[in-house]
N, C-alpha and C positions, 0 to 999 in steps of 0.2 A: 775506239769504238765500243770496246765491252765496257767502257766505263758510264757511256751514254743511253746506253739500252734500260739498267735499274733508275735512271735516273725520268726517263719517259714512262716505265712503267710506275713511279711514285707518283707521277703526276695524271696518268689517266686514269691509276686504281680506281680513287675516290669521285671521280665524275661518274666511272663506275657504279660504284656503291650508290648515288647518291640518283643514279638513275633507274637503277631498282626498286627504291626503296618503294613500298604501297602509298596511294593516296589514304588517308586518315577522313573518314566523316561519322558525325555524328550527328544524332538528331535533337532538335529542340523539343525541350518539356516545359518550359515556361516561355510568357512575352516579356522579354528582355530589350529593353534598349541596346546597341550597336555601338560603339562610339570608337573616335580616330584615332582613339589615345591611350594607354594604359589609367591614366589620373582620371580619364572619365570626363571631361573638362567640354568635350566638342561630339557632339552627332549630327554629321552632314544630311540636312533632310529628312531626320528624325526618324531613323530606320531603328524596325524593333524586329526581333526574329519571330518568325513564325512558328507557332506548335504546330508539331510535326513533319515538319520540314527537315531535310541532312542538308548540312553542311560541311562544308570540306576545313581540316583543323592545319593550321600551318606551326602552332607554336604553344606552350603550356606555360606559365612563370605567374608564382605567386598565389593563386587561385583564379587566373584569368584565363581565357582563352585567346588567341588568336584565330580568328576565319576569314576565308576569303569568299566576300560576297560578289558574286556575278552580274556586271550590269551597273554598278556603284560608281560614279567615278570615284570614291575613296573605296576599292575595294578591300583590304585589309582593314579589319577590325574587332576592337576587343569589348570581349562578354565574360560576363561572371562562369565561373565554370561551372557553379551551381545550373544553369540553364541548358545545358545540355547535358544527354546522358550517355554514359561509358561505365567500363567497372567501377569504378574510383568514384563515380557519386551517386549512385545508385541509393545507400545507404542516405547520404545526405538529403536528396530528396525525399526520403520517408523521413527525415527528422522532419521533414516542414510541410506535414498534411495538411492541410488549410481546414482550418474550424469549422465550417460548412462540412466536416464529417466526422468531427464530434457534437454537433449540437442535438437538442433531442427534435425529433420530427412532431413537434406538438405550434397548439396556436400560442397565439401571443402569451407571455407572461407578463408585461409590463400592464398595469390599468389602465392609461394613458397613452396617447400617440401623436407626436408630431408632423405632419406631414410636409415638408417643402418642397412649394413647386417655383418653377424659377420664371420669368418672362426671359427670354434668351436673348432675344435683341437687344432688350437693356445692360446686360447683364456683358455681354460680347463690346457696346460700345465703352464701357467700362473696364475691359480685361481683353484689351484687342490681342497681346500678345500672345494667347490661348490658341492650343494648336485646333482646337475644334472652332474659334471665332476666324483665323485666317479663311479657313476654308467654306465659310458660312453664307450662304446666299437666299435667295427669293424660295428654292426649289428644297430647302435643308427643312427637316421638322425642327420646329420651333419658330421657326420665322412668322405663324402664326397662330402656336399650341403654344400651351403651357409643358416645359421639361421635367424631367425631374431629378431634383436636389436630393432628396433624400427623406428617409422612414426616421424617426427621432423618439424612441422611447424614453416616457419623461418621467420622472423631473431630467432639467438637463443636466445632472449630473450622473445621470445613470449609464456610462461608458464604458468601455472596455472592459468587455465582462469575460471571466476566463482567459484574457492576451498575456503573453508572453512581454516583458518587459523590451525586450530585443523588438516586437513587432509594435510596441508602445511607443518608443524610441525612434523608429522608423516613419511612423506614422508624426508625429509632431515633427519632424524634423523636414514634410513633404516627399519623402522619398518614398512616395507610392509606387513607383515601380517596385521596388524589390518586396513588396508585400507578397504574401500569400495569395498565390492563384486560388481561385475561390471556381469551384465543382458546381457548375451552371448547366443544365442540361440546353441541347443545341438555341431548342424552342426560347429561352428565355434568353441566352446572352443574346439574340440577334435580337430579340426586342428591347432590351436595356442598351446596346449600341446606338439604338435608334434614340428612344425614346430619354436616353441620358446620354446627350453629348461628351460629358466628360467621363465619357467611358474611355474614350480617347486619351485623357490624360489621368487614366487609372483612379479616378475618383472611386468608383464602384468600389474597388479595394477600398481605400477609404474609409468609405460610408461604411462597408459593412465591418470592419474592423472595429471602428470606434463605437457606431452605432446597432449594427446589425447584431453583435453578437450578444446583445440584451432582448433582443426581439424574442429569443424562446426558440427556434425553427431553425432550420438550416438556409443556408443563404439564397438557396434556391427559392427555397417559400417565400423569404424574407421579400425576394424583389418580385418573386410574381404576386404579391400581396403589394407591393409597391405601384408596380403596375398597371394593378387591377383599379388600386384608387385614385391612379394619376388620369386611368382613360373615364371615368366616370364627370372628372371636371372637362377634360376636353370636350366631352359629346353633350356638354350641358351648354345652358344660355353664358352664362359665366362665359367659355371660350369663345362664343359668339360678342358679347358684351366687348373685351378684350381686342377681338380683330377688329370690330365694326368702330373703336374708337384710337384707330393707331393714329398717331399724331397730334391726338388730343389729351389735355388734362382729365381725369378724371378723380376722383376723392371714394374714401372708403365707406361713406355711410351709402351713397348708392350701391359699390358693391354688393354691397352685404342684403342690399334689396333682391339683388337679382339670386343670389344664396338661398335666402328665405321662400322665394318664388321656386326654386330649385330642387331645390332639397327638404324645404319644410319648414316652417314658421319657427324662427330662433335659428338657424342653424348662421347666418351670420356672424352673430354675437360671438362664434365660434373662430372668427378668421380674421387675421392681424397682415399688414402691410407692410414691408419694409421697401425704402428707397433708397435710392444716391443719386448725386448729381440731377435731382428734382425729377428722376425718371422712376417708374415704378418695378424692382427688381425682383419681386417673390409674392406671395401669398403663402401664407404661413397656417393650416388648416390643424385645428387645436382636434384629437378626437378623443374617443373611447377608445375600446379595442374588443376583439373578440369575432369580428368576422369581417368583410372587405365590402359594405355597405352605407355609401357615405352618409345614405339618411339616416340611419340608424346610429353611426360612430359618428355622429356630429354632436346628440343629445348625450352623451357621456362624455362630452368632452369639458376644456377648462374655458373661459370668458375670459383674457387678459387683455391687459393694454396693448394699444396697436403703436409700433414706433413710429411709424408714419401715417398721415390720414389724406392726402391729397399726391398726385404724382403725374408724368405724362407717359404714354403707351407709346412706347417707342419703337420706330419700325426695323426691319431689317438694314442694317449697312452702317458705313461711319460715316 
């Protein structure tokens, strides 16, 4: 019997111990993807953590985390450990301030400006596997606005200005997630969600990455200057033109009529077409720069060839 007694206490120390021990949570500082696996290989449902949110920590190895999300049916899941904060990365995270606060609070530097707006229906029956096309309907902005693609300070080689080869790397490689979270006040990221569906699949990073940080401004100006000139086409004839011929062909010399009617005699010659699969996918608006005024940042802009001249307006769905 005494030999039995250290032998049940070896065995219920450690349930012991191990029922003590604190739950571990920390909270998110970046949108991270989730995934099932350490290799990263699988995310059930395309779960991303939420800033500011705790989560409960089960496990550390490598620079990964372990957490257990609630409500999952894969509830255990591994995140960069960079995305949540505890002592240990604290410091990491100030290594990777997002450029949007060192850029200088000035307007454009670039003399030129690209603007890309996208038709999203075309654009979605083309890239149906886009987590913002699955979930795309009648009731979604864009299904009869123009989106937007993105600000392009030109010539087009004028990118990555100031970036970190590591965010260089990242960036051509599509791993926009793990980009720099970019310092958006509330007002703007919830209109760039909207009004850039591939907010959703971290385009925003992206764009301002590559493109944004030649803009002169901080990322914040950058896209409410984005914005500003994305909502000037919508509330024109142009997005009227657009909806009133969904399912029909239309060609770029009329376009550019309704431009000139629009915005000012010439201001056409200023806007180029690109298509696929014979459907009309972007409008490509060439400008000046220096204030958020299409009529005015159209006459400084550049006259180029359009890559396509005829396409058909495609509607919502596949």
């Amino acid at each position: 019997m005494k030999k039995i007694i250290p032998i049940a206490l070896m065995l219920i120390l450690p349930l012991l111990l191990i029922a003590k021990k604190p739950k571990v949570y920390e909270t998110a500082m970046l949108e991270c993807p989730a995934y099932n696996n350490m290799k990263r290989t699988m995310n059930s449902n395309d779960v991303q953590l939420e800033t500011g949110k705790k989560y409960r920590v089960l496990q550390k190895n490598k620079g990964q985390t372990l957490i257990l999300l609630e409500g999952e049916r894969v509830a255990q899941r591994w995140v960069k450990e960079v995305c949540l904060s505890d002592s240990t990365n604290t410091k990491e995270l100030q290594k990777t301030k997002t450029f949007s606060d060192q850029r200088p609070n000035s307007k454009s530097t670039s003399k030129q400006n690209l603007l890309a707006i996208s038709w999203q229906n075309a654009f979605c029956q083309t890239h149906q596997y886009k987590k913002e096309c699955k979930s795309m309907d009648s009731k979604s902005f864009g299904a009869f606005e123009f989106v937007l693609h993105g600000l392009w300070p030109q010539p087009r080689n004028n990118v990555y200005c100031d970036v970190s080869k590591k965010q260089v790397g990242m960036d051509k490689n599509k791993q926009w997630y793990s980009l720099d979270k970019l310092v958006l006040d509330s007002d703007t990221r919830s209109k760039l969600s909207t009004v850039m569906p591939g907010y959703h699949s971290y385009l925003h990073r992206h764009e301002w990455i590559k493109h944004g940080t030649c803009y002169g401004t901080s990322a914040d100006d950058y896209y409410d200057d984005s914005i500003a000139l994305l909502a000037q086409v919508n509330a024109s004839r142009v997005q009227q033109y657009f909806k009133q011929n969904i399912g029909r062909m239309v060609n770029l010399k009329e376009i550019r009529k309704v431009f000139d009617k629009e915005f000012g005699r010439g201001a056409g010659e200023h806007v180029t077409m690109n298509c696929k699969q014979g459907l009309v996918t972007e409008l490509w608006l060439h400008l000046g720069s220096g204030n958020t005024d299409l009529k005015a940042l159209f006459k400084g802009g550049e006259e180029p060839r359009s890559r396509c001249y005829k396409g058909r307006v495609d509607a919502v769905g596949f």
